[in-house]
C-alpha positions as CSV (number, residue, x, y, z in Angstrom):
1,X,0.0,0.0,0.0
2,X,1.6,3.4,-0.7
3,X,1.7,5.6,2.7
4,X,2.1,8.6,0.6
5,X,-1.7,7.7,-0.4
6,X,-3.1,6.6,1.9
7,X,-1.4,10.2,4.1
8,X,-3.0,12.6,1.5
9,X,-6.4,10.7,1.7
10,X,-6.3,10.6,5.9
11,X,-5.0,14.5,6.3
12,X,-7.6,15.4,3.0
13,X,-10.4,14.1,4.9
14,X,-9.6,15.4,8.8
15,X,-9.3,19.1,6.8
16,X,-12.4,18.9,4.9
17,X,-14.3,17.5,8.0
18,X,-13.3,19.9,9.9
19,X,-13.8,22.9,7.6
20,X,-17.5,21.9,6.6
21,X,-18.2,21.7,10.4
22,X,-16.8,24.6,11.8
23,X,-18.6,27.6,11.0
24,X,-15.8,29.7,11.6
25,X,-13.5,28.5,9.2
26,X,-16.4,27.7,7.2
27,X,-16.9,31.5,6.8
28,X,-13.7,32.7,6.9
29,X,-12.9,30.1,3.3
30,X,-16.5,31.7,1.5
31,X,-14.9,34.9,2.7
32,X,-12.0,34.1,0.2
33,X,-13.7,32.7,-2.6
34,X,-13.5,28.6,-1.6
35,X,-17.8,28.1,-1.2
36,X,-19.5,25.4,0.1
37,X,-19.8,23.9,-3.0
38,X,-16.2,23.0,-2.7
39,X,-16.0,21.5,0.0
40,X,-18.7,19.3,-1.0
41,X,-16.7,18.7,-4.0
42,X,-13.2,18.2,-2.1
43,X,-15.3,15.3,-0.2
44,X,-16.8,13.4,-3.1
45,X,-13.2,13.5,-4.5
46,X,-12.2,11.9,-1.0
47,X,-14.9,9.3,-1.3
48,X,-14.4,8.0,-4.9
49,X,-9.8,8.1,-4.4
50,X,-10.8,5.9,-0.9
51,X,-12.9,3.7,-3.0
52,X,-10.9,3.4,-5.6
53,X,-7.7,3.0,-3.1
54,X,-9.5,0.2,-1.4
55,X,-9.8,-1.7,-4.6
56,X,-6.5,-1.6,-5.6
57,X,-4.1,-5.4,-5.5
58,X,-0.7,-4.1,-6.0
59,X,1.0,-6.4,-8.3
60,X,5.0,-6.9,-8.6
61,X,5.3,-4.5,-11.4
62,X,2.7,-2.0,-8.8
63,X,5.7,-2.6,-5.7
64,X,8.2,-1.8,-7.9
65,X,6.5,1.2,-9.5
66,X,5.7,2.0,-5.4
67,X,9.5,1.5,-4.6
68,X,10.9,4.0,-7.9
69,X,8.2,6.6,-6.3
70,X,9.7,6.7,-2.9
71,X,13.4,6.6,-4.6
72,X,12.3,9.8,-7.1
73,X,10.5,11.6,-4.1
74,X,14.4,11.9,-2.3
75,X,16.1,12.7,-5.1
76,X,13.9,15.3,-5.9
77,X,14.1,16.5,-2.5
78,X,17.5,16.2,-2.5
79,X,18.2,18.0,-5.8
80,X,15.9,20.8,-4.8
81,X,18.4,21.2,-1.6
82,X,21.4,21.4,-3.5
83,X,19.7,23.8,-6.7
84,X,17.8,25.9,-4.5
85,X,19.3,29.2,-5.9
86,X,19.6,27.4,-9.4
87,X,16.3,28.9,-10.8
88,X,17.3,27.0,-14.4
89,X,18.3,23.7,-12.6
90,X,14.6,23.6,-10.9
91,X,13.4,23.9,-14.7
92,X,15.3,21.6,-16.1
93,X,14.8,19.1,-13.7
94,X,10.9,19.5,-13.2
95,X,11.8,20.4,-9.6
96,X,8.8,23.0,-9.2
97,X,4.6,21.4,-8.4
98,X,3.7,18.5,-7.0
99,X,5.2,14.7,-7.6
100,X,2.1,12.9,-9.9
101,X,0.5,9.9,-9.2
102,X,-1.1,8.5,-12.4
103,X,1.2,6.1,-14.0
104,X,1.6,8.3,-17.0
105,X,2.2,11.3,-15.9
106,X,4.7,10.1,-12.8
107,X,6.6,8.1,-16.1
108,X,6.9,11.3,-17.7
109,X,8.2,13.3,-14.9
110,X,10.6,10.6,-13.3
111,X,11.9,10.1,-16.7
112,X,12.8,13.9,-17.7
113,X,14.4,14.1,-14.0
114,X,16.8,11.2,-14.1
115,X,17.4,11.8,-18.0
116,X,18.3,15.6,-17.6
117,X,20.5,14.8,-14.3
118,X,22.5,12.3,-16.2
119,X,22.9,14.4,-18.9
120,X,25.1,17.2,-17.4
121,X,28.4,15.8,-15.6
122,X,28.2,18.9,-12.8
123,X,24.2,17.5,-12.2
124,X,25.7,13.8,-11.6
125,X,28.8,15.1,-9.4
126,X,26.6,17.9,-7.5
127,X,24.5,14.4,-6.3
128,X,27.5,11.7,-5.6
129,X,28.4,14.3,-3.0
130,X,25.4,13.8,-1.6
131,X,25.4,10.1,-1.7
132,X,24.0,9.1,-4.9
133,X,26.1,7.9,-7.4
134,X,26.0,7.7,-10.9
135,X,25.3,3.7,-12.1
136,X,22.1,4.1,-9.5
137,X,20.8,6.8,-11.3
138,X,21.8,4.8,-14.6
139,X,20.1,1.3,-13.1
140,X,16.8,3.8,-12.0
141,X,16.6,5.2,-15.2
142,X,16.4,1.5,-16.9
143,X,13.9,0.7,-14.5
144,X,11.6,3.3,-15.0
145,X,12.0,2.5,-19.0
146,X,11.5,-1.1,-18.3
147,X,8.0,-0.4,-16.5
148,X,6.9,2.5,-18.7
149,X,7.3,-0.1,-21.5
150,X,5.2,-2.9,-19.5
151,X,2.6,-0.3,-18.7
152,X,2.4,0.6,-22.5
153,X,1.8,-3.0,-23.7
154,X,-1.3,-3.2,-21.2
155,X,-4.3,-2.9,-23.3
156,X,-7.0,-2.1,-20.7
157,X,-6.7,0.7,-18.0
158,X,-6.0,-1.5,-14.5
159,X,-7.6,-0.4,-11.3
160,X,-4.5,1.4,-9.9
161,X,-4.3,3.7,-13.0
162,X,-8.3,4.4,-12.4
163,X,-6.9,5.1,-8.8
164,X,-3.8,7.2,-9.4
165,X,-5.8,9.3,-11.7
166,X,-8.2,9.9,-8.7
167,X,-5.8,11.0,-6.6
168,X,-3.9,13.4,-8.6
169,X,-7.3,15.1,-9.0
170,X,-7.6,15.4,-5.1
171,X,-4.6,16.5,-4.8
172,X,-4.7,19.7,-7.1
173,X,-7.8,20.4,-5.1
174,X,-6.4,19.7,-2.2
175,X,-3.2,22.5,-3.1
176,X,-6.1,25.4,-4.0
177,X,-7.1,24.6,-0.4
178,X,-4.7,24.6,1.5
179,X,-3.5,27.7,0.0
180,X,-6.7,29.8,0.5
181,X,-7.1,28.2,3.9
182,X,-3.4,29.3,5.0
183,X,-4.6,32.9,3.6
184,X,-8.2,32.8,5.1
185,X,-6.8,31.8,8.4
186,X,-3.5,33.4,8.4
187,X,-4.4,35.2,11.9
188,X,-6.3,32.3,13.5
189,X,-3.0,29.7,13.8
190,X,-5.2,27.7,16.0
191,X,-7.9,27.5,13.0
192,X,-5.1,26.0,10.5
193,X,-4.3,23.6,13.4
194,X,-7.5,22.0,13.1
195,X,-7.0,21.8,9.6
196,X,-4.0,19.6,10.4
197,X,-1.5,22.3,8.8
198,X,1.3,23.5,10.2
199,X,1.6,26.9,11.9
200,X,4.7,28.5,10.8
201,X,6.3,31.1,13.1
202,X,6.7,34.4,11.4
């Protein structure tokens, strides 16, 4: 089962519960342009990725797709450590929005990532210093080739893909939340508590 998942679908559903039933913050989100309607929208999206989560039988090719996420989701982290004042780096690398879910669309991104950084030598040095070295981003690569092309032979959309899908779409509405909630509620810290967000200290 992938945590990541299953953490965006447990925190997506606390902050929606608790918006729709606190008139407070209720108010304060209409206030800034997120209505009702939205929420109400933001927990249908909840209900069908949980569905479709629960449905889900992770196959070998599924762990290994689930084992390449949590290995593209450090490097990326990693990489946006060591670029952060590289503005053309975070371009390049696809460092900038969220990581995707859908099988498609996380292909795509993993690919242009681990293509690009083995494409330029100070890339590929700026990460061995970190740890990473070059034949594991080479072996990664061929991995992520080797399922994109075992994904592409499938002629009928699997369950996961129906899933991944899903949540991709909750989490885009999920990002438009958060960011008019952390704007709505910028003076009530203990508001964006119950939202399960973190209060930053200014």
């Amino acid at each position: 089962m992938n945590h990541s998942i299953n953490n965006l679908l447990t925190t997506s559903e606390m902050a929606v519960i608790n918006a729709m039933h606190n008139p407070q913050i209720t108010e304060a989100l209409t206030s800034f342009g997120l209505q009702k309607d939205s929420l109400i929208k933001g927990q249908k999206l909840i209900e069908k990725a949980q569905k479709l989560n629960s449905e889900v039988k992770e196959t070998q090719e599924e762990l290994k797709l689930t084992h390449l996420r949590n290995l593209f989701l450090r490097h990326t982290k990693l990489a946006r450590m060591i670029f952060i004042t590289d503005e053309n780096a975070w371009a390049k690398l696809g460092l900038n929005g969220a990581r995707k879910q859908s099988k498609k669309a996380w292909l795509k991104q993993a690919m242009t990532f681990y293509t690009t950084l083995l494409n330029d030598k100070k890339y590929i040095l700026s990460m061995f210093r970190f740890g990473v070295r070059q034949d594991q981003l080479i072996q990664i690569l061929s991995e992520i080739g080797n399922l994109e092309n075992k994904f592409k032979s499938e002629t009928m959309q699997d369950e996961s893909e129906d899933r991944d899908i899903a949540i991709d779409e909750l989490q885009d509405w999920m990002t438009e939340f958060i960011e008019t909630a952390r704007e709505a509620l910028k003076q009530n810290p203990h508001q964006l508590k119950a939202l399960g967000m973190e209060v930053y200290a200014e």
